[in-house]
C-alpha positions in Angstrom: 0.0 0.0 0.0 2.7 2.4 0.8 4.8 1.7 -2.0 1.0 2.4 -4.5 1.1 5.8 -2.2 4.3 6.7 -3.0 3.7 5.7 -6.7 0.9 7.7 -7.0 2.5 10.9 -5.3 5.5 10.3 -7.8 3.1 10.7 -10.7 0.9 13.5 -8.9 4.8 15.0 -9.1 6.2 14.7 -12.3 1.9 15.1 -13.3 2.5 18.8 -11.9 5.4 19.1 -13.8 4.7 18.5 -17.1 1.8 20.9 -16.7 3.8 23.5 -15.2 5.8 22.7 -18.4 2.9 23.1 -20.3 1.7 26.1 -19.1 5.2 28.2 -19.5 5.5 26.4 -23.5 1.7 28.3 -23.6 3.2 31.5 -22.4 6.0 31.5 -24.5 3.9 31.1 -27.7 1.7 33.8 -26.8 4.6 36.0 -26.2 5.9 34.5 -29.3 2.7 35.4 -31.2 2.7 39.3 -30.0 6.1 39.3 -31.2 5.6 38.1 -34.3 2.2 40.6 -34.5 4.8 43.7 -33.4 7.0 42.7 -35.9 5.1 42.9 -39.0 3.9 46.2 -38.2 7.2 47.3 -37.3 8.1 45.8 -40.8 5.4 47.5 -43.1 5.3 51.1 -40.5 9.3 50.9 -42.0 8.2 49.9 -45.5 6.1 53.2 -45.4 9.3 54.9 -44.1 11.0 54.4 -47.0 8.4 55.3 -49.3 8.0 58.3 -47.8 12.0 59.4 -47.6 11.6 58.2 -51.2 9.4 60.8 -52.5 10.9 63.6 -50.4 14.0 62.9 -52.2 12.4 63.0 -55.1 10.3 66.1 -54.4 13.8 67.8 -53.1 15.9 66.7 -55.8 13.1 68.5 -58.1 13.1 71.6 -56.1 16.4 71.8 -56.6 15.9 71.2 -60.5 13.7 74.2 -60.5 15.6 76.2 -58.8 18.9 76.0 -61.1 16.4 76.3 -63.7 15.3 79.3 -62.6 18.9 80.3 -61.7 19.7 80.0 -65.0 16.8 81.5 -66.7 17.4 84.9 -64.8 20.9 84.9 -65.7 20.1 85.0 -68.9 17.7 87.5 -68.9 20.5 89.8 -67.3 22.7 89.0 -70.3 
């Protein structure tokens, strides 16, 4: 009878364990979930980053073409 007892409080044991073990692996694919979630905006809010650096390059670099344009243009008319 003891030794059933003792049996039975081993399993209860390693019982507790595993679902301890299970409970943490749970955790850690929620937190693995969120992370995943965070990432992908983080991904596209940098995607949309770049797009936008993108075309204030290009509006700048145009600015810039109109204003040596210009530049050029009133030179000229001084001549």
């Amino acid at each position: 009878m003891k030794k059933l007892e003792d049996e039975r409080s081993q399993l209860y044991r390693q019982n507790q364990s595993l679902m301890d073990a299970v409970d943490d692996l749970k955790a850690r694919t929620r937190r693995l979930d969120q992370l995943e979630e965070e990432n992908q905006k983080l991904h596209l809010e940098v995607q949309l980053l770049r797009r936008e650096k993108e075309t204030f390059e290009n509006r700048l670099q145009e600015q810039v073409e109109l204003a040596v344009l210009r530049e050029r243009s009133t030179q000229q008319n001084k001549q």
